[in-house]
C-alpha positions as CSV (number, residue, x, y, z in Angstrom):
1,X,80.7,144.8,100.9
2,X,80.8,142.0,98.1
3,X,77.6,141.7,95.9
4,X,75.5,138.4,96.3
5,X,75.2,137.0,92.9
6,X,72.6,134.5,93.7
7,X,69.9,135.9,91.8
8,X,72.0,136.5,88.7
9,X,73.0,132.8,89.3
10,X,69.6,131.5,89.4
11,X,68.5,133.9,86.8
12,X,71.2,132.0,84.3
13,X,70.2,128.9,85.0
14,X,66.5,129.5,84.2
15,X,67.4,131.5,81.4
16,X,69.4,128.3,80.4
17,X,66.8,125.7,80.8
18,X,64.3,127.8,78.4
19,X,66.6,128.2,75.9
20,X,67.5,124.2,75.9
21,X,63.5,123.5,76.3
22,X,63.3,125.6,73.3
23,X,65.7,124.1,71.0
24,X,64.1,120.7,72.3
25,X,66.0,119.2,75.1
26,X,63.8,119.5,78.4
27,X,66.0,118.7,80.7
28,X,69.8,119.3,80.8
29,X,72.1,118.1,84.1
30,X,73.4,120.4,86.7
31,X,77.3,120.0,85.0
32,X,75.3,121.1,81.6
33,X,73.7,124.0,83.3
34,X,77.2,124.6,85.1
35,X,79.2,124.8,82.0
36,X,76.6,127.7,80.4
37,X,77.5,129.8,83.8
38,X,80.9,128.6,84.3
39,X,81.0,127.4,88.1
40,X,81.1,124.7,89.8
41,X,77.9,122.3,89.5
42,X,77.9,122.3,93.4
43,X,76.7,125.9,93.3
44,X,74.4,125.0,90.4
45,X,72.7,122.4,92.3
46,X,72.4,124.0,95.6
47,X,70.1,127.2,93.7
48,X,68.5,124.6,91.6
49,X,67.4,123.3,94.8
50,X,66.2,126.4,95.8
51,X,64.1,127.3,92.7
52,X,62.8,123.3,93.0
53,X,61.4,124.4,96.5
54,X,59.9,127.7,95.2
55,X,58.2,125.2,91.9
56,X,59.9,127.1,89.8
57,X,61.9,123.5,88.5
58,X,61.5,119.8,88.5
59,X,64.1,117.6,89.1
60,X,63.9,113.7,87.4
61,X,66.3,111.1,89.1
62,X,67.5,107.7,87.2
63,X,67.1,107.6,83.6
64,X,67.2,110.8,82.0
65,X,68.1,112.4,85.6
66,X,68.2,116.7,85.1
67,X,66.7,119.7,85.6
68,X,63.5,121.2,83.8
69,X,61.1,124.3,84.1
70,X,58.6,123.8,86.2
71,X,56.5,126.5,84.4
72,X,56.5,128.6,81.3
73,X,59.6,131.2,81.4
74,X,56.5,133.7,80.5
75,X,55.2,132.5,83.9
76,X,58.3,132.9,86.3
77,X,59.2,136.6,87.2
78,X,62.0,137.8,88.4
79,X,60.5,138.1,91.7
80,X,59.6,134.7,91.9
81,X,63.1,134.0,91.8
82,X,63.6,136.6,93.6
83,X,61.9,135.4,96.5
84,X,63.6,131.7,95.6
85,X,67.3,132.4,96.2
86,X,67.8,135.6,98.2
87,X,67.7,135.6,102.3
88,X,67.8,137.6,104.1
89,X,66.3,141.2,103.9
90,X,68.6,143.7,101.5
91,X,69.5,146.0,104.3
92,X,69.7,145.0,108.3
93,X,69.5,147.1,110.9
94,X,72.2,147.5,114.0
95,X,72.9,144.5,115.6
96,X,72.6,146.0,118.9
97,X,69.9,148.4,120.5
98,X,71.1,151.8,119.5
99,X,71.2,154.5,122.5
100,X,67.5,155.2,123.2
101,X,68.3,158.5,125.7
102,X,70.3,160.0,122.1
103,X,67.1,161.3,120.0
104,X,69.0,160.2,116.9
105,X,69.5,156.4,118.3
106,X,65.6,156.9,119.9
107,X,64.0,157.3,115.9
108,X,66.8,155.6,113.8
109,X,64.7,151.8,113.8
110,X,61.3,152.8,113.0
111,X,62.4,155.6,110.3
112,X,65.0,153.2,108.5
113,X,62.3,150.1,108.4
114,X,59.8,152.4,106.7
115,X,62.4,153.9,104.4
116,X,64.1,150.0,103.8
117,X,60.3,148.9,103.0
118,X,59.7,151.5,100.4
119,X,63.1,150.1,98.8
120,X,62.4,146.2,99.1
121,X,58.9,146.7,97.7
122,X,59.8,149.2,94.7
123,X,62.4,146.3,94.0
124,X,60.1,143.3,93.9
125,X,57.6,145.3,92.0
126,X,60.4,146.5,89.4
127,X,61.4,142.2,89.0
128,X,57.6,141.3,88.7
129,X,57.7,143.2,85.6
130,X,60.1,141.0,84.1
131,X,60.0,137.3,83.2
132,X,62.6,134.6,82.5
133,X,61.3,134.6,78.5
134,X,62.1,138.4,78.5
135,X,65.8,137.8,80.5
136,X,66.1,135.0,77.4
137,X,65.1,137.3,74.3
138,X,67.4,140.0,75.6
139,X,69.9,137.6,76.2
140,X,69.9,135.9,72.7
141,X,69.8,139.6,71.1
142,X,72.8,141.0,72.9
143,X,75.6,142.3,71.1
């Protein structure tokens, strides 16, 4: 199974826009933001328009067009974004019914959506604790 990279991808380009908000350019374009995470703008635009309909940016069209934080990076956790880019739950269950007269296919749904619940909320909880000014300041003191 491939990893989905959208959160690290959206993640970036938050990271990206704080640092350039920092160092006094407010808005940077989505080929600007594209060339930090080295993709293709496309991509960049289609999870900044995610993280626009979540208010975590702002987008400006015409003069000055670009991308900006629509709150403090102090202000946007990691489960904000979280909750911005990622669809569907992490783990699914079958696609089809299971066998109901087998006792293993009979208890398999209920006790895999309590133990997948436990995961998905000690996950949220564990990216609440961290914001996009925390992802920055480990980012600018990495090796």
């Amino acid at each position: 199974m491939a990893a989905n990279s959208r959160l690290t991808i959206a993640v970036h380009a938050l990271a990206w826009l704080a640092l350039a908000h920092r160092r006094g350019r407010p808005v940077l374009t989505s080929d600007e933001v594209a060339a930090s995470i080295n993709i293709n703008p496309v991509i960049v635009r289609r999870s900044l328009g995610d993280l626009r309909r979540a208010s975590l940016v702002e987008v400006r069209h015409g003069t000055g067009a670009g991308w900006s934080l629509g709150r403090e990076p102090s202000a946007i956790t990691l489960s904000d974004v979280y909750d911005a880019v990622e669809g569907p739950p992490l783990f699914a269950l079958h696609h089809t019914e299971p066998n109901l007269e087998c006792p293993v296919g009979y208890g398999i749904r209920p006790a895999l959506t309590g133990i997948y619940g436990d995961v998905e909320s000690s996950l949220r909880a564990e990216l609440a604790r961290t914001s996009i000014a925390d992802v920055l300041h480990r980012s600018l003191e990495a090796p």
